[in-house]
C-alpha positions as CSV (number, residue, x, y, z in Angstrom):
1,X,100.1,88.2,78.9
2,X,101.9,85.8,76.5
3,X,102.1,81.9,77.2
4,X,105.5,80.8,78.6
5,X,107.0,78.6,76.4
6,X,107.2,75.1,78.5
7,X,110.9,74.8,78.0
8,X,111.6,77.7,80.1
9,X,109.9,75.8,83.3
10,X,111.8,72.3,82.3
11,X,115.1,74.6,82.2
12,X,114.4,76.2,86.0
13,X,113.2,72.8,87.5
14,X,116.7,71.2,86.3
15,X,118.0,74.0,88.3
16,X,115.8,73.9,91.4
17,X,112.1,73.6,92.1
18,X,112.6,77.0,94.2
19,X,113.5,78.6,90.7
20,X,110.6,76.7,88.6
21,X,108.1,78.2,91.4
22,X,109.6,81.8,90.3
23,X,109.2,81.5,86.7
24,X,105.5,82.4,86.3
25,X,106.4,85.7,88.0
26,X,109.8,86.9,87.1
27,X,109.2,85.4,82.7
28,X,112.8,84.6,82.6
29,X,115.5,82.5,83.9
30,X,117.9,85.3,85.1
31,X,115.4,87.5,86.3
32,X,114.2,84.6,88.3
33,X,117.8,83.5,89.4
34,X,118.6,87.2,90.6
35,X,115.1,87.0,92.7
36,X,116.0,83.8,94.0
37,X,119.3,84.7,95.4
38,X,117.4,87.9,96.9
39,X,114.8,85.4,98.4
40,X,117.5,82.9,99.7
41,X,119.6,86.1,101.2
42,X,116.1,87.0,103.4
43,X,116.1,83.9,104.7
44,X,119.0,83.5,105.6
45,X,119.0,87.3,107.5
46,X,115.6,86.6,109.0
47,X,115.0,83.2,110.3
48,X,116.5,81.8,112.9
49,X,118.8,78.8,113.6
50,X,116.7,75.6,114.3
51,X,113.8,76.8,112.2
52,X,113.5,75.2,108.5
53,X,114.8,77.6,106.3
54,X,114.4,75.3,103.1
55,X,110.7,75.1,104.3
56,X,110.6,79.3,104.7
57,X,112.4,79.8,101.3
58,X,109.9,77.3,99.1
59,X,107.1,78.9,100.7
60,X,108.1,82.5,99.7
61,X,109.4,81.5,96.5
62,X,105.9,79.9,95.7
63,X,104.3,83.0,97.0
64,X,105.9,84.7,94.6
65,X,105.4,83.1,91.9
66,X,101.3,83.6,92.8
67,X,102.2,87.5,91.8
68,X,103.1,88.8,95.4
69,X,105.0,91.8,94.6
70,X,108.8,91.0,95.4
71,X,109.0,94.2,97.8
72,X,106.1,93.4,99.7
73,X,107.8,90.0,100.7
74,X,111.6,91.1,101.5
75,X,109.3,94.7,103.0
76,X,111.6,97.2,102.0
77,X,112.8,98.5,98.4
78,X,116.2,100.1,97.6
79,X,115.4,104.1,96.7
80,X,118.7,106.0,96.1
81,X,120.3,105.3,99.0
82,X,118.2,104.6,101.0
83,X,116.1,101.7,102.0
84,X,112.6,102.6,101.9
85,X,110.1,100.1,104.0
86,X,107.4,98.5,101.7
87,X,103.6,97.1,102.6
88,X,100.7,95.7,101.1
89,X,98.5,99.1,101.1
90,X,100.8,101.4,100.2
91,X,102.1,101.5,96.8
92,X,105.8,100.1,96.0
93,X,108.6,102.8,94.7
94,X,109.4,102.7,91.0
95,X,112.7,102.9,89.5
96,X,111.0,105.9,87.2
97,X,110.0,107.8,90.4
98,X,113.7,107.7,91.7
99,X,114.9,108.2,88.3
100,X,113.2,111.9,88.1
101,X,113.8,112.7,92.0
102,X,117.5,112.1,91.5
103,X,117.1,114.6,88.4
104,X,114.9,117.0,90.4
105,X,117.7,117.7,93.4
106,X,120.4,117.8,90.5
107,X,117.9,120.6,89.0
108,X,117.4,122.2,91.9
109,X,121.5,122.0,93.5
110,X,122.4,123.8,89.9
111,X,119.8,127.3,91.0
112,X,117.9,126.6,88.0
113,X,114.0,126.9,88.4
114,X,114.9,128.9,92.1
115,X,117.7,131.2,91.0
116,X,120.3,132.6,93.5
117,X,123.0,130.6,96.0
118,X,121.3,127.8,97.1
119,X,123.5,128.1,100.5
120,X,122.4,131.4,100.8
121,X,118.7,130.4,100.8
122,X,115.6,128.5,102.9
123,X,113.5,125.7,100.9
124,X,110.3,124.4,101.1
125,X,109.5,121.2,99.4
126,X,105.9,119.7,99.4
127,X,105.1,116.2,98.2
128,X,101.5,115.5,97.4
129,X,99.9,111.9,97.7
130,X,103.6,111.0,99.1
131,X,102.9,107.0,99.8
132,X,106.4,105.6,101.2
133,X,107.5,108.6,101.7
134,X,110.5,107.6,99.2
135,X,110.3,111.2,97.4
136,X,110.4,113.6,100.3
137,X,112.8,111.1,102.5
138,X,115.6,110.7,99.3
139,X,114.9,115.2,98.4
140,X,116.0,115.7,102.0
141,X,118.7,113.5,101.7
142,X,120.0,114.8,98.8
143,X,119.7,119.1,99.3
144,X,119.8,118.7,103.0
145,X,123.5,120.2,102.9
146,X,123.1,122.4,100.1
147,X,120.4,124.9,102.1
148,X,120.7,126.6,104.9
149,X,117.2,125.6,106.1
150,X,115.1,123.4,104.6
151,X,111.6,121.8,105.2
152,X,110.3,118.8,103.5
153,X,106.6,118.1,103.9
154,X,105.2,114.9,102.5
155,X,100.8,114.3,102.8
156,X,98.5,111.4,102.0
157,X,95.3,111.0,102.3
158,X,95.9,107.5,103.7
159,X,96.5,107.2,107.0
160,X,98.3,104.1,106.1
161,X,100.9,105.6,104.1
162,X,101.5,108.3,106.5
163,X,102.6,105.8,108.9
164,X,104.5,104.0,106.8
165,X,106.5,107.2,105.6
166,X,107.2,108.3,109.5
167,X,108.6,104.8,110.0
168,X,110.9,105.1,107.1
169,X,112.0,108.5,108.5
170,X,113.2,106.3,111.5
171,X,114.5,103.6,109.8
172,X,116.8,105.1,107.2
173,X,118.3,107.3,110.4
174,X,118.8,104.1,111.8
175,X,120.5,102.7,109.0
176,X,122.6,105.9,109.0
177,X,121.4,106.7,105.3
178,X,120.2,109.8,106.4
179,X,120.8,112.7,109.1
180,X,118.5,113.4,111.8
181,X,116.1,116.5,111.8
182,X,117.0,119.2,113.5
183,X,115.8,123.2,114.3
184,X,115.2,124.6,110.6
185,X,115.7,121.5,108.6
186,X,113.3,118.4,108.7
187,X,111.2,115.5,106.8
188,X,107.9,115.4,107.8
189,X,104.5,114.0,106.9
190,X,100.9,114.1,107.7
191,X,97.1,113.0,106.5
192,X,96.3,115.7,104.1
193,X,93.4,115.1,101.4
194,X,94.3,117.2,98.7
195,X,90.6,118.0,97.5
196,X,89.7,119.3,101.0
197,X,90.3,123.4,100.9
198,X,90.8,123.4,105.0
199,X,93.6,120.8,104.5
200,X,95.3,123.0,101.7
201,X,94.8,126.1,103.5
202,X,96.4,125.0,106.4
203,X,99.6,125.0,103.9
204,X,99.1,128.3,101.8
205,X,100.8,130.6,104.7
206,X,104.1,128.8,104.2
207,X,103.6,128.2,100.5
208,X,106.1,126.1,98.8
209,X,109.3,126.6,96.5
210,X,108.9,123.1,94.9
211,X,105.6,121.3,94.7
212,X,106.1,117.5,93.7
213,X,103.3,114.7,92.7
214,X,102.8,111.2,92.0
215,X,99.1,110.7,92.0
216,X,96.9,108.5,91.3
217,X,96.4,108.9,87.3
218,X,95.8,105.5,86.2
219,X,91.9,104.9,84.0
220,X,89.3,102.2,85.6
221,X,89.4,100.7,82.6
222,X,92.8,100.3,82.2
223,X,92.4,99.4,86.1
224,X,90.1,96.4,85.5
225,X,91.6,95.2,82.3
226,X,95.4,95.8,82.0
227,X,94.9,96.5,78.1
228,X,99.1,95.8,78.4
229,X,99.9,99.1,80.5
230,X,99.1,97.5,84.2
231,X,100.5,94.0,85.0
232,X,98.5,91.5,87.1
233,X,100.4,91.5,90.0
234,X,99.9,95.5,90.4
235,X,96.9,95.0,90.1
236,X,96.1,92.1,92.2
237,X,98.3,92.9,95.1
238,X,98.6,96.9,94.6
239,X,96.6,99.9,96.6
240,X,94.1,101.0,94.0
241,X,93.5,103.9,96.0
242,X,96.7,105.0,95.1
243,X,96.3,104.3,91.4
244,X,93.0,105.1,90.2
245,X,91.4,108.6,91.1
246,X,88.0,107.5,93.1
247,X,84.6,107.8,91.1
248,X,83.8,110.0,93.6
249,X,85.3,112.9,92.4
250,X,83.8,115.5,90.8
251,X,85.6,115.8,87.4
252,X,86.3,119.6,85.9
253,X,84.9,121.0,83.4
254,X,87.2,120.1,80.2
255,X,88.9,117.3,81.8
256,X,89.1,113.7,81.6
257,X,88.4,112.0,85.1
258,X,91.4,109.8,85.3
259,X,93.2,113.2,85.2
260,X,91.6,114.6,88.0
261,X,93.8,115.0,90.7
262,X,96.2,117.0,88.0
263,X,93.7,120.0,87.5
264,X,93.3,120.0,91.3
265,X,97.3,119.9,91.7
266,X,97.4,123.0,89.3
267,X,94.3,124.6,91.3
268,X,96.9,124.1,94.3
269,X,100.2,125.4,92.7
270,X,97.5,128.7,92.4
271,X,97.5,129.1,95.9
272,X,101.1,127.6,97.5
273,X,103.3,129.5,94.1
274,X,106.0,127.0,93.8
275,X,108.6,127.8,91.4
276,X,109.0,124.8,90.4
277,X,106.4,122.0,89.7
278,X,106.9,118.3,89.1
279,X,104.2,116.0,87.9
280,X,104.6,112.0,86.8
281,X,102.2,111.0,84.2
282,X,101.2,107.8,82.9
283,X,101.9,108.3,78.6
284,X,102.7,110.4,76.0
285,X,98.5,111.2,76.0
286,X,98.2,111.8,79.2
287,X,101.1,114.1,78.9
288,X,99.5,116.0,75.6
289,X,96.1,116.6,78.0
290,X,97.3,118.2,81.1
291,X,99.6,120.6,79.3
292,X,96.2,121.3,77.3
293,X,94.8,121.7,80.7
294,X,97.7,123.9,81.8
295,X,97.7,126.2,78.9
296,X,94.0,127.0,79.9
297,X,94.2,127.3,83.8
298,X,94.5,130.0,85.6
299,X,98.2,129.7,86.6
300,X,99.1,129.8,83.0
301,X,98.0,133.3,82.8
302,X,99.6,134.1,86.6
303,X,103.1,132.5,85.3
304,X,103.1,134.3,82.6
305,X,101.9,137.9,84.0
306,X,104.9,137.2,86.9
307,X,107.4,136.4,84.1
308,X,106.8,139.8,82.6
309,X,107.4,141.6,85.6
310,X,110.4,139.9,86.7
């Protein structure tokens, strides 16, 4: 990470200490006058009269500054519309992640990938290694009218997480960003461990319609070392559970391990047949090596064989 150039920190300190404490986090004066209003706003929402709020709002600005990821001091982070709750051990919502699940719903309102009236028709969504919850909680938000039943099912191997995700059910109905469940359409999420056949098999009667993924993808290497594609903070303060497949699993035949949990996701799109899958990857070369892996799995041969007879 480059040097900050010392007039940036004399600029902020002629401003306020609060925004010189921000500077070695935020690398920019606006960046770290936009976090300081955020900061000053918690505050100002969270502690009470008679307490020292100037004392509160230094403290968290210098904790900031340290690298604490923003969301994990405010606890929540804006997802769509939706507020989703935030924790240290469970990874923070990206702006790419809501990005592509915006696009997803507006792919799957349209009938494309599903074909037919989607009014007409009864969705199944699952979410794999689901975190937050901040994918299956903003899909059910978004298609919840469009269907005439639908089921959203978000697992995690981390207990954590799944705890995390129910509370953010609650929450967001609290807030009134989202409707309540009721008989044939619900949000819901349990401790799944993708690798385990009982825990997948427990899902393959249903099957899904659209099967969805952020997993962990990220290289120990890149883990330990950054090499400019993982900041400090992520990895200082971030889950690496969630971000690094554990050494522990066996890697396929053909694959690379940090790609793992892709050639098991495609071993499980096998067995649930969703027509539409949904992947986030971490590059362009990451990218090229799981459609290599595609081309050569099974399911490339069972798409294509089902494509001929439709």
């Amino acid at each position: 990470m480059p040097r900050l150039p010392p007039w940036l920190s004399r600029q902020a300190r002629c401003h306020s200490p609060n925004l010189a404490a921000l500077i070695p986090a935020c690398r920019d004066l606006q960046c770290s006058k936009n976090e300081l209003r955020w900061l000053t706003d918690f505050v100002e929402r969270t502690v009470f009269e008679g307490c020292n709020k100037a004392r509160r709002l230094r403290d968290l600005c210098q904790k900031r500054g340290r690298g604490v990821p923003l969301q994990y001091i405010l606890g929540s982070q804006p997802f769509g519309h939706l507020e989703i709750l935030c924790k240290p051990g469970v990874l923070i919502p990206r702006p790419e992640t809501e990005a592509y699940t915006h696009y997803l719903a507006d792919l799957i309102t349209s009938g494309q990938g599903l074909g037919g009236d989607p009014c007409t028709q009864d969705l199944r969504i699952a979410d794999f290694c689901t975190g937050t919850g901040c994918i299956s909680l903003l899909l059910y938000s978004l298609l919840r009218q469009s269907f005439r039943h639908l089921h959203v099912e978000g697992v995690d191997v981390s207990l954590e997480a799944v705890d995390l995700a129910r509370r953010n059910i609650t929450h967001n109905q609290t807030l009134g960003n989202m409707g309540k469940s009721e008989p044939g359409n619900e949000v819901s999420f349990s401790r799944k461990d993708i690798f385990n056949d009982q825990d997948i098999a427990a899902m393959e009667d249903k099957g899904c319609d659209v099967l969805i993924s952020n997993p962990p993808y990220i290289s120990p290497k890149v883990w330990d070392y950054g090499h400019g594609q993982l900041g400090y903070s992520v990895r200082k303060y971030e889950p690496r559970l969630a971000l690094v497949p554990s050494q522990q699993i066996p890697t396929p035949s053909g694959w690379q391990h940090q790609d793992v949990f892709y050639a098991r996701l495609l071993d499980i799109a096998l067995r649930l047949r969703p027509k539409i899958a949904l992947f986030e990857l971490g590059d362009e070369m990451q990218a090229r090596r799981i459609l290599s892996g595609l081309f050569q799995h099974e399911i490339s041969a069972v798409s294509k064989a089902e494509n001929l007879l439709a």
